[in-house]
N, C-alpha and C positions, 0 to 999 in steps of 0.2 A: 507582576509577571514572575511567575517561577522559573528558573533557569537549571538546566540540566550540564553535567560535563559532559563530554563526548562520549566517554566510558558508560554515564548510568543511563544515556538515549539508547545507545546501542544495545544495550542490557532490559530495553524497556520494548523495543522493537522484537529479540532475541524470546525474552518471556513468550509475547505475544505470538509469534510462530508458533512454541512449543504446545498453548494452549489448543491449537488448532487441532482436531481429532485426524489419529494419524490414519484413516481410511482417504485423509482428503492429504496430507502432505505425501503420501507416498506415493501418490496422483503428480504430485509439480513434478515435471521435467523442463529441462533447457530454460531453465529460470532462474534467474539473479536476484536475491533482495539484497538493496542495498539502501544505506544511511548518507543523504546528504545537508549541508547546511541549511541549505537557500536552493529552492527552485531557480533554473535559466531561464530566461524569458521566452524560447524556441518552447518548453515544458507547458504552456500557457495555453497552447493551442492543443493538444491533448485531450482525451478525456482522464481528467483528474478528479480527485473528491476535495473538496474547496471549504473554505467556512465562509459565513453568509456574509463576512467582511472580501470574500475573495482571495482570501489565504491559501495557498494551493499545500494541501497536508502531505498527499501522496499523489502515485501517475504510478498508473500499467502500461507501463510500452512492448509491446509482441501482439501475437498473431494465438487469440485464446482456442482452447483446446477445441470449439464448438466449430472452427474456421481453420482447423489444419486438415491437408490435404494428406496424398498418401506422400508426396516425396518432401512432403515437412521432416525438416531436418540433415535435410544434406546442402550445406550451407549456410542455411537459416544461423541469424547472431542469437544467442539465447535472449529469450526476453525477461526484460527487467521490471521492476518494483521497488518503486524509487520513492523511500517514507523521508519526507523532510522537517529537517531537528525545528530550525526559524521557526515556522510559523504553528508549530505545537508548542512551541514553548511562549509563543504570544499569546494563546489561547486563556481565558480568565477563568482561575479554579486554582485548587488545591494540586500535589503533587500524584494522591490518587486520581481526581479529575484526570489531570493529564495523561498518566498511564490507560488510563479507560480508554480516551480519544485515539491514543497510538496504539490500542487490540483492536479497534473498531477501524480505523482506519489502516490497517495490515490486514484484518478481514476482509475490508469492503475491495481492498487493491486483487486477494487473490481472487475476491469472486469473479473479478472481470479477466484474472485468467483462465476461469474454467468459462469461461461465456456468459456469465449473468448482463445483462445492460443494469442502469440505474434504479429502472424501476421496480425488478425483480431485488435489488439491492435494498432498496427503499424497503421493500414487503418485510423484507427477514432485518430489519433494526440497524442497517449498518447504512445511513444513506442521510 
């Protein structure tokens, strides 16, 4: 199992963002990304991207762009994107491996904030 510190996860999630063309980042608004250890069991019941052992890698929690109305955003908590360290770091491979896993899984998180479902995720490689 390859183990990362907290510093080169966050720097591995961080890459990952920046890769993303910025026609589509200066699109997020009222968005969080954030780095946690260990999914909470409440996280479970979400729609998350998982590994086939059931490892939960990331979770989009909000209301995706496809599903905001007009008075989205008076109120509204910003929604989050929640990439977690555990179970990328459980994941079997090399340290590039892993890096790969956490762009594809910060990809596949923001597609479900612009409205993609899974299947549409699936089509384009990130699923």
């Amino acid at each position: 199992m390859y183990t990362m510190t907290d510093e080169e996860f966050e720097s591995a999630v961080q890459d990952a963002i920046d890769s993303i063309p910025d026609e589509f980042l200066d699109e997020l608004e009222n968005v969080a990304i954030i780095v946690a250890d260990e999914p909470e069991e409440e996280d479970f019941e979400g729609d998350g991207y998982f590994t086939e052992e059931g490892d939960l890698l990331g979770l989009y929690d909000g209301i995706a762009m496809t599903e905001r109305g007009d008075s989205y955003g008076f109120g509204d908590y910003p929604d989050t994107i929640t990439i977690f360290k555990g179970p990328h770091e459980r994941l079997e491979g090399s340290r590039a491996e892993i890096l790969e896993e956490v762009r594809k899984t910060v990809v596949h998180e923001i597609a479900h904030y612009f409205g993609m479902d899974e299947d549409q995720v699936d089509e384009m490689g990130y699923a």
